[in-house]
C-alpha positions in Angstrom: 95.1 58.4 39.9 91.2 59.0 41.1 90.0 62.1 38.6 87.5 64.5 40.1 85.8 65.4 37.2 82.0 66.5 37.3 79.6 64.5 35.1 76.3 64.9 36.2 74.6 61.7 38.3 72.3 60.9 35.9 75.2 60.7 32.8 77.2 58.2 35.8 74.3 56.4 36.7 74.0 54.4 33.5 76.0 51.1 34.5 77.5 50.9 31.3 79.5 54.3 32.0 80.1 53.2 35.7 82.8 50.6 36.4 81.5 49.8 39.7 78.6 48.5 38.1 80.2 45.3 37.2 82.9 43.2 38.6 86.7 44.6 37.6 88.1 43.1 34.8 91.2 43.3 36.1 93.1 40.6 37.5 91.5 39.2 40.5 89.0 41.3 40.3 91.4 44.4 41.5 89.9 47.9 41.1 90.1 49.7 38.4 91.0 53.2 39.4 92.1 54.6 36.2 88.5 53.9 35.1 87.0 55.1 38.4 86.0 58.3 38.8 84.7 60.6 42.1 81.2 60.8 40.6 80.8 56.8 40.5 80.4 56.7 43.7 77.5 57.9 44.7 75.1 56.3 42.3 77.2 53.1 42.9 76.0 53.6 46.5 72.4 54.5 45.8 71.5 51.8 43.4 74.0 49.0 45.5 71.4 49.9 48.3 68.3 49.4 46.4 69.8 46.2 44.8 70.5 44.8 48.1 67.4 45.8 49.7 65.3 43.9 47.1 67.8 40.6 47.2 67.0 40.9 51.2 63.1 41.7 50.3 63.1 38.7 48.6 64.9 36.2 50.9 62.3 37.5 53.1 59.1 36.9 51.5 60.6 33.3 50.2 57.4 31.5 50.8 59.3 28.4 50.9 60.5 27.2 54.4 63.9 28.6 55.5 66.9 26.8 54.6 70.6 27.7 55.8 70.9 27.3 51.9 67.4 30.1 51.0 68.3 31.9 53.6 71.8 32.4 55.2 73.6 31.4 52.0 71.5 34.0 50.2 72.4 36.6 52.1 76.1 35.8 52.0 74.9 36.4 48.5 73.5 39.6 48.5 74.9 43.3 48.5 77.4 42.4 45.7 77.8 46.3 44.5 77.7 47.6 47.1 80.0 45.9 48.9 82.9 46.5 45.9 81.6 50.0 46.0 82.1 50.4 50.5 85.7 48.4 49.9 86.8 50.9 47.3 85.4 54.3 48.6 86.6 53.7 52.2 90.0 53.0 51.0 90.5 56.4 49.5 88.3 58.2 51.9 90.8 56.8 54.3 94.6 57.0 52.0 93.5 59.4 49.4 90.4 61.8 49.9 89.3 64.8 48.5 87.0 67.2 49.3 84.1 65.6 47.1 84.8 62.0 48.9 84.5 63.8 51.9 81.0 65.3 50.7 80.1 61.8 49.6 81.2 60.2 53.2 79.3 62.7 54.9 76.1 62.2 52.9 76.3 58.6 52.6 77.2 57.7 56.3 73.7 58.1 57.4 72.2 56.5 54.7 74.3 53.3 54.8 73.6 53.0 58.9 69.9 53.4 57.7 70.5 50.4 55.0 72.2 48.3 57.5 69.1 48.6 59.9 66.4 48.2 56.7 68.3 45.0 57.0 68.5 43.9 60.8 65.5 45.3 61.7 63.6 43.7 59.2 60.5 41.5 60.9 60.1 38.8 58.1 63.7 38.1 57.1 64.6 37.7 61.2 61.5 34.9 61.8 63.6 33.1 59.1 66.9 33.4 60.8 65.5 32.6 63.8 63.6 30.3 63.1 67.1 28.3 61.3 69.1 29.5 64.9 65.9 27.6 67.2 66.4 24.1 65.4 70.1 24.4 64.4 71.6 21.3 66.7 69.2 19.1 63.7 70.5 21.2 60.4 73.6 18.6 60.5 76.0 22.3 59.7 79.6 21.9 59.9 81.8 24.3 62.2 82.1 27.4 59.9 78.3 27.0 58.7 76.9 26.5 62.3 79.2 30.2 63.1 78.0 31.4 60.4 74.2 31.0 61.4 74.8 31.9 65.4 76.8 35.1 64.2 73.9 36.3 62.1 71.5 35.0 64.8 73.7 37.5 67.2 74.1 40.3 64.7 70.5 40.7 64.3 69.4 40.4 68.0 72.5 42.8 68.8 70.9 45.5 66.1 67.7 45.6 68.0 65.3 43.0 66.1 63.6 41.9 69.4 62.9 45.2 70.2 59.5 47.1 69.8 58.3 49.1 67.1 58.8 52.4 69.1 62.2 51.4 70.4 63.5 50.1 66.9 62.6 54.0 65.8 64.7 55.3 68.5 67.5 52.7 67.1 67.1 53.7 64.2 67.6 57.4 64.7 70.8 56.8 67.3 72.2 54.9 64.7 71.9 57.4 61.7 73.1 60.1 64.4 76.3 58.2 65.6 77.2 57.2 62.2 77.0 61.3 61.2 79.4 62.1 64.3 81.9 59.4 63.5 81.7 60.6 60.0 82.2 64.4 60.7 84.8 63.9 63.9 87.1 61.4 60.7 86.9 64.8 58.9 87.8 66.8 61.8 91.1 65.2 62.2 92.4 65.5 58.3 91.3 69.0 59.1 93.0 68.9 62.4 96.4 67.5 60.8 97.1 70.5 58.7 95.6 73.3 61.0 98.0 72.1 63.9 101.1 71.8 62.0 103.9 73.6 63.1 105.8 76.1 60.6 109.5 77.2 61.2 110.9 80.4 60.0 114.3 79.7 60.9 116.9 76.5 60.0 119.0 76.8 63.2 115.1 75.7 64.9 115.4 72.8 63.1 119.0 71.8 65.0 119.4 68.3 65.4 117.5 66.8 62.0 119.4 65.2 59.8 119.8 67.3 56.3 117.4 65.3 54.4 114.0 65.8 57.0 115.3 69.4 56.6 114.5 69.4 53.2 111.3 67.1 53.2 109.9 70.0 55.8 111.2 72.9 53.6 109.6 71.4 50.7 106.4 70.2 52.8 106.0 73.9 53.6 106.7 74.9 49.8 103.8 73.2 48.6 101.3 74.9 51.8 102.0 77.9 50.5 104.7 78.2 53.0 107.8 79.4 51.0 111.1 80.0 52.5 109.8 78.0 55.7 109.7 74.8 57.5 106.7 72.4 58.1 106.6 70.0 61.0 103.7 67.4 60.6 102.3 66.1 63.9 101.6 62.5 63.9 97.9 60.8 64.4 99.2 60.2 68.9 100.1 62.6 71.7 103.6 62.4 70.6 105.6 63.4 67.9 108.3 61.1 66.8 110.2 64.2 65.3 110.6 65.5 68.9 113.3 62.7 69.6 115.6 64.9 67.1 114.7 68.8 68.0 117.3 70.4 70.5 115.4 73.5 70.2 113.4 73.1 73.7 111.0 75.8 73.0 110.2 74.3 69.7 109.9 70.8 71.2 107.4 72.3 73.2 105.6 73.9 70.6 105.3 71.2 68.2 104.1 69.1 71.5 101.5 71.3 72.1 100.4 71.9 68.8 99.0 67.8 68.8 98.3 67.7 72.2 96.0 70.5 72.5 94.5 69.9 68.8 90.2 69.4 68.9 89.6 71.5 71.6 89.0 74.7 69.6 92.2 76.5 70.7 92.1 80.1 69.2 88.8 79.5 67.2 90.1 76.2 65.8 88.2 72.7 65.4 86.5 71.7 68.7 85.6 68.0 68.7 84.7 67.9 72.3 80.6 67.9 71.6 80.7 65.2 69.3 82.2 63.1 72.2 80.0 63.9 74.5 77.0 63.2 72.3 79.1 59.8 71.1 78.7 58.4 74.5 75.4 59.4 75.1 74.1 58.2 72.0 75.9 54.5 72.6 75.2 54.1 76.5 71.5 54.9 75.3 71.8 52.2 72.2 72.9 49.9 75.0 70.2 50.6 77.4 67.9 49.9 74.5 69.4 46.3 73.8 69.4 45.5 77.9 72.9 45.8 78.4 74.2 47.9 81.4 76.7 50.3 79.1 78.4 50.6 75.9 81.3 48.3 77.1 79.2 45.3 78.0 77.8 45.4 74.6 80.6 45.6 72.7 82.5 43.1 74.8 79.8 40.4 74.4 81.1 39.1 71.4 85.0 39.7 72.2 87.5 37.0 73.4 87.6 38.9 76.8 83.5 38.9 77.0 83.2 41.4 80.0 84.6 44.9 80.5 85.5 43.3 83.9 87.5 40.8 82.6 90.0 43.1 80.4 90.0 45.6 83.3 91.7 42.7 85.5 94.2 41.9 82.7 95.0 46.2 82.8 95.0 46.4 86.6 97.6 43.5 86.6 99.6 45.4 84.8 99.9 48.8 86.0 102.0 48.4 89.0 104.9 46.5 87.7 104.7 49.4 84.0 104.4 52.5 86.6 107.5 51.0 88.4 109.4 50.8 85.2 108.3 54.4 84.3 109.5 55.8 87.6 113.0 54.1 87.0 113.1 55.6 83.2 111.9 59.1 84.6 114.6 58.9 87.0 117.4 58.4 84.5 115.7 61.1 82.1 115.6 64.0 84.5 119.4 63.3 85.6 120.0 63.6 81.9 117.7 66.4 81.6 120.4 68.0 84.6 123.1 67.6 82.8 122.4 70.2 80.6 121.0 72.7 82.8 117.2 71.8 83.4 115.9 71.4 86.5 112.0 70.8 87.4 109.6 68.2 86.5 110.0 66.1 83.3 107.8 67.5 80.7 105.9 65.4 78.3 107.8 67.3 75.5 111.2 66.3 76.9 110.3 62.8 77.1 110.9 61.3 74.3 114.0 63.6 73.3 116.3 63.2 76.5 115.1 59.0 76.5 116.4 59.1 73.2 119.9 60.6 75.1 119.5 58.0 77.9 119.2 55.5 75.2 122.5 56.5 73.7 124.4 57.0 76.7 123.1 53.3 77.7 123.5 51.7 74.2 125.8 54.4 72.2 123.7 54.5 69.7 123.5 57.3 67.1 120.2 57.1 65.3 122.0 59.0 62.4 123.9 56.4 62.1 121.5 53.3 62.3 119.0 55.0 59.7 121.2 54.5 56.7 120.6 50.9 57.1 116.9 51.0 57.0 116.6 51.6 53.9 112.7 51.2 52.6 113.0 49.3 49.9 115.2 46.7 51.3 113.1 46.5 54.7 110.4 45.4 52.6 112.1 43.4 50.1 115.0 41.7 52.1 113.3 41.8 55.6 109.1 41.5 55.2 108.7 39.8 52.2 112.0 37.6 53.0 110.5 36.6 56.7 107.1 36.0 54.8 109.2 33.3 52.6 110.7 31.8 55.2 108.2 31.1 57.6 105.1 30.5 54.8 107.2 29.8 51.5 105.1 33.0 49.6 106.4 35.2 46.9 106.3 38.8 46.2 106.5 40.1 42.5 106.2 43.6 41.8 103.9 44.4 38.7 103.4 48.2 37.0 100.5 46.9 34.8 97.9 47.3 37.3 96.0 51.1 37.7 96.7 52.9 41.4 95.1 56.0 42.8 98.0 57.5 44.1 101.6 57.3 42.2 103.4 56.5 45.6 100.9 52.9 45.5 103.1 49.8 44.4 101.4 46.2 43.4 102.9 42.6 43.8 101.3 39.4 43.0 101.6 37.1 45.9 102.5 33.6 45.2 102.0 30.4 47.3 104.2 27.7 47.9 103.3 25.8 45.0 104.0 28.8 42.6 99.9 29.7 42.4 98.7 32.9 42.5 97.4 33.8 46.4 96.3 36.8 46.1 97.3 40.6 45.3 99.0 42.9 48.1 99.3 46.9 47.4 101.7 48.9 49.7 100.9 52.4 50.2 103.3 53.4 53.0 104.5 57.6 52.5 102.3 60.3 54.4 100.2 62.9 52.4 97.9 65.3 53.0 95.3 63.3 51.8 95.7 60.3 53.9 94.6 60.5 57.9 97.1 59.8 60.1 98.4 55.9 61.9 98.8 52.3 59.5 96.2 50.4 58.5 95.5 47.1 56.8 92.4 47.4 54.1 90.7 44.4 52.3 90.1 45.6 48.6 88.5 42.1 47.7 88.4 39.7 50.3 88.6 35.9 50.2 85.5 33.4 49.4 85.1 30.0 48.0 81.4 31.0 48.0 81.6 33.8 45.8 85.1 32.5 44.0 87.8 35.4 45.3 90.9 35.7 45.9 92.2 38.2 48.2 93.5 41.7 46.9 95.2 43.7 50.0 96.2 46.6 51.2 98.8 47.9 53.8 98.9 51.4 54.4 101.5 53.9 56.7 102.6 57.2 57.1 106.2 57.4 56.5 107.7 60.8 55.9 108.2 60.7 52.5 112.0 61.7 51.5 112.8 64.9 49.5 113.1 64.3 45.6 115.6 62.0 44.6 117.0 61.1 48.7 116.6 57.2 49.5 113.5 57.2 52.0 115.6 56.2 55.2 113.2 55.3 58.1 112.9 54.7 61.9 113.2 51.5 63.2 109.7 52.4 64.4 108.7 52.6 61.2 110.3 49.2 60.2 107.8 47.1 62.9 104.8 48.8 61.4 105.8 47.5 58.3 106.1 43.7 60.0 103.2 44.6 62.0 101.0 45.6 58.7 102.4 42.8 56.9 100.8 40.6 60.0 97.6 41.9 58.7 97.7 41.7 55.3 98.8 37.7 55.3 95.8 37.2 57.5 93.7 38.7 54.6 95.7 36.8 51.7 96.0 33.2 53.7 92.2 33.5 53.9 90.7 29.9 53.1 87.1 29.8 54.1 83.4 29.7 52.0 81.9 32.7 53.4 82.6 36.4 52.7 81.4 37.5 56.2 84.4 35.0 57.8 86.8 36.1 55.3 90.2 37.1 56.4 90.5 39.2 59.1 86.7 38.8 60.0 87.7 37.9 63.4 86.8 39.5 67.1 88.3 42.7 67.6 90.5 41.9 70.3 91.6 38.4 68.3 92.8 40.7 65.4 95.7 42.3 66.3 97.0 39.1 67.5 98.4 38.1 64.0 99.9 41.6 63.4 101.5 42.1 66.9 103.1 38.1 66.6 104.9 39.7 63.5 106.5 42.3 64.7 108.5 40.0 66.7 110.3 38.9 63.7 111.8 42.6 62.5 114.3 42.1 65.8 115.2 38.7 64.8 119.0 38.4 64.4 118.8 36.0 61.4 116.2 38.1 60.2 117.9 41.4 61.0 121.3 41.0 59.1 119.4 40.3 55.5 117.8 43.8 55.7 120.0 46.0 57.8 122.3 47.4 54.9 123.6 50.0 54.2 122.1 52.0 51.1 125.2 53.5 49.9 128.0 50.9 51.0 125.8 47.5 51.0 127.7 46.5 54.0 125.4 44.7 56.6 125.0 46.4 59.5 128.0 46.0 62.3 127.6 43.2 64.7 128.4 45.7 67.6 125.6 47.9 66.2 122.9 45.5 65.8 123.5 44.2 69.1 122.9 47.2 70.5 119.6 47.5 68.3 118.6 44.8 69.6 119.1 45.3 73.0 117.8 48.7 72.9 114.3 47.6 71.2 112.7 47.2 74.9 113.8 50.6 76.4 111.6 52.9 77.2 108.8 50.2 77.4 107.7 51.8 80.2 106.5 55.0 78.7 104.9 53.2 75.8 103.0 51.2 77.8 102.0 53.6 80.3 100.7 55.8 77.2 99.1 52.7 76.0 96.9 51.7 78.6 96.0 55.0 80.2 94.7 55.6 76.5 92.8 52.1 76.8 91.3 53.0 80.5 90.0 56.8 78.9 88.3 54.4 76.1 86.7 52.0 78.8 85.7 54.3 81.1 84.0 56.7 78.5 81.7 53.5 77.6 81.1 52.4 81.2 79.1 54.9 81.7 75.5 54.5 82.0 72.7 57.4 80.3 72.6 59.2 83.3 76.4 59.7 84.2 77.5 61.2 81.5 79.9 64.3 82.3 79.5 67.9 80.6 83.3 68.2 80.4 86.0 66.3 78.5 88.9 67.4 80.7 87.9 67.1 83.8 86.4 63.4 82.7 90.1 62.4 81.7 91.5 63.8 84.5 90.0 62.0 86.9 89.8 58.5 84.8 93.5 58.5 84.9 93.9 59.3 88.7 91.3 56.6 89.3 94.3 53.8 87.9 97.3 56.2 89.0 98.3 56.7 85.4 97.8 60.5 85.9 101.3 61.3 85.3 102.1 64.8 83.6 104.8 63.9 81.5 103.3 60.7 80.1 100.1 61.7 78.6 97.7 59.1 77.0 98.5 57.6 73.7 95.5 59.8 72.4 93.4 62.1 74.2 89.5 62.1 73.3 89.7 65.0 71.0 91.8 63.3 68.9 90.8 59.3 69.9 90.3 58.0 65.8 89.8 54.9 67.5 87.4 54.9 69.8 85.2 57.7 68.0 85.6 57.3 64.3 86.8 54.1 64.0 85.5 50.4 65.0 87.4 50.2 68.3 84.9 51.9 71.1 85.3 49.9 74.2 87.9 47.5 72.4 91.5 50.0 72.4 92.8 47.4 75.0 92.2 44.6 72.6 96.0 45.5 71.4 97.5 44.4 74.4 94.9 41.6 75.1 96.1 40.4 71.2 99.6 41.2 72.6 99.4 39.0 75.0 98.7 36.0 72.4 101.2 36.9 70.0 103.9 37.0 73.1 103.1 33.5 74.0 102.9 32.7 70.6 106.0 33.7 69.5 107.6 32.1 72.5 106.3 28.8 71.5 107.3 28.9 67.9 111.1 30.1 69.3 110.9 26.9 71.5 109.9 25.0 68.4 112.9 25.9 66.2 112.1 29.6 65.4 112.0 30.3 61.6 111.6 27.6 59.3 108.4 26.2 57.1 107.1 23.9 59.7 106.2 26.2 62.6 104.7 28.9 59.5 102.6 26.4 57.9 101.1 25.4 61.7 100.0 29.2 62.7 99.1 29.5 58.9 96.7 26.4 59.5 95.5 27.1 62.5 95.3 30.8 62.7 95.6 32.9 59.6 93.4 30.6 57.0 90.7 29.7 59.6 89.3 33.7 59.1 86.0 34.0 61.5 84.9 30.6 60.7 85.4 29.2 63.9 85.9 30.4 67.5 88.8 32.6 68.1 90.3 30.8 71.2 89.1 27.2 70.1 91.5 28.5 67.0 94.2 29.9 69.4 93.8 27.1 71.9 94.3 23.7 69.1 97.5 26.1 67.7 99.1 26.7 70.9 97.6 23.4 73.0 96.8 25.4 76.3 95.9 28.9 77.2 98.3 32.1 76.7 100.3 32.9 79.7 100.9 36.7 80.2 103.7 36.2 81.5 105.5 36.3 78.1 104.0 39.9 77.4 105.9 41.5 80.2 109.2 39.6 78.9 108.2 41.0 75.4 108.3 44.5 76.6 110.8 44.1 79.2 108.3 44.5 82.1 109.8 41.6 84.3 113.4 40.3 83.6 113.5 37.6 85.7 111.3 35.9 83.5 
């Protein structure tokens, strides 16, 4: 487990006391984190800086003629520390931070933006690209090394080298700013997860929860100080899962509110409202400088989709046929919501609890009784890693031999089809404290013939994590994360390319979640379904009349979710459409009238996220790219449907998207990739089948 002890820099800079210094030791090249220690990091980070800077330095004053091999090659080359030292620290800044990593994220953010552009902005080592990129049709490159060059040739025009000496100051300073505010709104949402939650004085509050989350919250609340009380956790979106299960209204409401109101400074509290203000100001103003009409347009550019205009067709086309959907679902939830007395509107905080009773009343199914056969352990085991045999012929083995930096973090070695080591995968999957909120797929060492690595993964969730000594029982939500993770993760471990930067998952944002979405698919699988659904206590599989009705049930309410889905992904776009001068002074009246402008301004379905809270689009990498979900969904729908035309689960059909798709990393075009895997262009129509949008399909 990471230690926090306080050596002084100068005792940790010496690189025989730091083991970020050097390459692990461990196999492939797996971090050591018994041996790392908080106060590695930041002289890790200052010296990996300097070292790259003078590997860059010198690439650039090569007085030799520039080579794809002196030049590009070399600076696939460079930034070795640093690069082991970003891939660790991120991770636990992310799944296990402190308040020192936060100190140490906070003070480095600025100073690695400022690194990057020392880099892009540099006069001499640019000429050299660019003079490579101006003759490249007579450099006889192969695909990947021809991507390689253009992508570099991009990255460096995109950062601003073509601009002036005055206006690569300015980029300079925007970019050290927005890199601060991403940094410091990150830190306002660990802070925001524990100032919202919601404590409970009483049990008979807690009506409906099953006796084990009962304890898990009493025990949550112990170890907050809270004793004798009850902790409800909100989640990382505008709703809470929990509120499927409260039948306390005025609680529902409360624990509701509690996320859906978080970042606004309610009663004195964390206000992240000016640092998204000044986050789109800051980027329409980047993108002004680079001759790009907003924030969108640039970020698009490189995309699949390529225009703002072009994913807001793909939304439009889809918001008639989800609102109609929605409207049907309301209907059926507020004569539910009769039943028992309430009349008025449907309110965002009855949602989700009387669709769950619709659900039942539809299907019959009791989620009290469906849990017991989602057992974690055996989800993984006997449904992931099983699915991941079956289609790919891979192996998981669980080892203890290898250091973690949290005691929940498990390791397997990952074996290929000929019994050779791919790779390793970690799985990280209860909630803490110390991890921020959603699932995530990290790279701890990824892929590269170039600098000899195998991939070392990571998947990490936020399960509740059970009380001592209960099985961890989850939601069948909770078992497609896992699929959809695991998506992830084999596109990091299938990695076969030459070049870190095309390594894995290295891949347009709105190509990326096509790999992870496509697996989900496999969780509802019948064939799939009945090897994991069993019971913990019994080992029965799960009744045919109940996994039916699983299954059937797994589109309801598909509506709701995608309603909250893409009003989330219009709020993202029409943040960064904006040019410098049309940006607003006030968050709430901005969303209001963004949603109205689609019609998804519907009280009782909320966005996914509302700004205050958006991790995505303002401390993460996906400004301007939140509807490259659905635009990846729409690939994994039609690819799923042509592997099920093709015989469904079996080697053949694995080994093709493995070929085509999840070895080929960012080496070559994404759609070329998509395009030679699927022989034509996806149809969308699949998508609305997927989420049960259109049943005459």
């Amino acid at each position: 487990m990471l230690s926090d002890c306080t050596k002084s820099n100068s005792q940790t800079s010496n690189m025989s006391e730091n083991p970020l210094f050097s390459p692990s030791t461990l196999p492939l090249h797996a971090p050591d984190f018994d041996a790392i220690k908080t106060e590695h990091f930041r002289p890790a980070f200052e010296t990996g800086m300097k070292q790259e800077l003078k590997e860059i330095e010198e690439i650039a004053d090569n007085p030799e003629s520039p080579t794809f091999q002196n030049t590009i090659i070399a600076m696939e080359k460079s930034g070795r520390l640093l690069n082991r030292t970003t891939s660790v620290f991120y991770n636990l800044a992310s799944a296990n931070t402190n308040d020192e990593i936060q100190a140490i994220q906070k003070e480095m953010a600025p100073k690695l933006a400022a690194h990057s552009d020392n880099i892009l902005l540099n006069a001499d080592l640019y000429d050299r690209v660019k003079k490579l990129y101006d003759k490249r049709a007579d450099l006889n490159l192969n695909t990947a090394q021809m991507k390689l060059l253009e992508d570099t040739h991009r990255d460096f025009v995109r950062a601003g080298a073509e601009l002036n000496e005055d206006q690569k100051k300015r980029m300079r300073e925007i970019n050290e700013r927005i890199s601060t505010l991403t940094t410091k709104f990150q830190e306002n949402l660990l802070d925001l997860t524990k100032e919202r939650s919601v404590f409970v004085d009483d049990v008979k509050k807690l009506d409906g929860l099953s006796a084990d989350r009962i304890a898990a919250a009493r025990e949550a609340a112990a170890e907050r100080g809270h004793e004798n009380q009850y902790m409800l956790s909100i989640s990382n979106t505008t709703r809470v899962p929990i509120l499927k299960e409260l039948n306390n209204r005025d609680l529902r409401q409360r624990v509701w509110e509690a996320s859906a109101y978080r970042g606004i400074g309610q009663n004195g509290g964390i206000d992240n409202r000016p640092l998204v203000l000044e986050l789109v100001k800051l980027r329409a103003e980047r993108a002004k400088l680079l001759g790009y009409p907003n924030h969108a347009a640039y970020k698009l550019d490189p995309q699949t989709a390529k225009t703002p205009e072009k994913a807001l067709d793909m939304l439009k086309d889809l918001i008639p046929p989800v609102i109609k959907n929605t409207k049907k679902e309301q209907a059926d939830i507020k004569k539910m919501m009769e039943k028992d007395g309430i009349k008025g509107e449907v309110k965002p905080w009855d949602w989700n609890y009387y669709a769950e009773k619709v659900r039942q009343d539809k299907y019959n199914i009791d989620q009290s009784k469906v849990r017991p056969y989602f057992e974690l352990n055996r989800v993984l085991k006997d449904g992931v890693f099983y699915t991941m045999h079956k289609l790919y012929g891979i192996t998981f083995e669980e080892r203890h031999d290898l250091p973690v930096y949290h005691p929940d973090v498990r390791v397997f070695n990952v074996y290929d089809k000929d019994g050779s080591q791919l790779g390793l995968f970690y799985a990280d999957y209860f909630q803490r404290d110390s991890k921020r909120g959603g699932a995530w797929m990290n790279s701890l060492v990824t892929q590269s013939h170039l600098l000899d690595r195998k991939p070392v993964i990571i998947n990490v969730l936020n399960i509740p994590k059970p009380a001592d000594g209960e099985p961890a029982l989850i939601s069948f939500d909770n078992v497609t994360t896992m699929f959809h993770e695991m998506g992830h993760a084999v596109h990091g471990l299938f990695s076969n390319v030459d070049y870190p930067s095309q390594g894995g998952t290295s891949v347009p944002r709105d190509f990326v979640e096509f790999p992870s979405t496509f697996d989900e698919d496999w969780a509802i699988q019948p064939e799939i379904l009945k090897h994991y659904a069993v019971h913990y206590q019994t080992g029965k599989p799960i009744p045919k009349k109940l996994l039916d009705k699983v299954i059937e049930a797994s589109n309801f309410n598909q509506g709701f979710d995608t309603q909250e889905y893409l009003a989330a992904t219009m709020l993202d776009l029409e943040w960064h459409m904006l040019g410098t001068n049309e940006i607003p002074d006030n968050v709430q009246d901005f969303e209001d009238k963004a949603l109205a402008k689609y019609n998804l301004d519907m009280e009782a379905i909320p966005p996914r996220y509302k700004s205050p809270y958006f991790a995505h689009i303002f401390s993460g990498g996906y400004s301007a790219n939140y509807y490259s979900y659905i635009w990846s969904e729409v690939l994994a729908a039609d690819a799923f449907a042509y592997m099920q035309q093709n015989g469904g689960l079996k080697r053949a059909n694995g080994d093709r998207f493995r070929k085509y798709i999840l070895s080929q990393g960012g080496s070559d075009e994404a759609m070329k990739l998509y395009k030679e895997y699927r022989g034509q262009e996806p149809d969308v129509k699949y998508l609305l089948k997927r989420r049960g949008l259109d049943t005459d399909i």
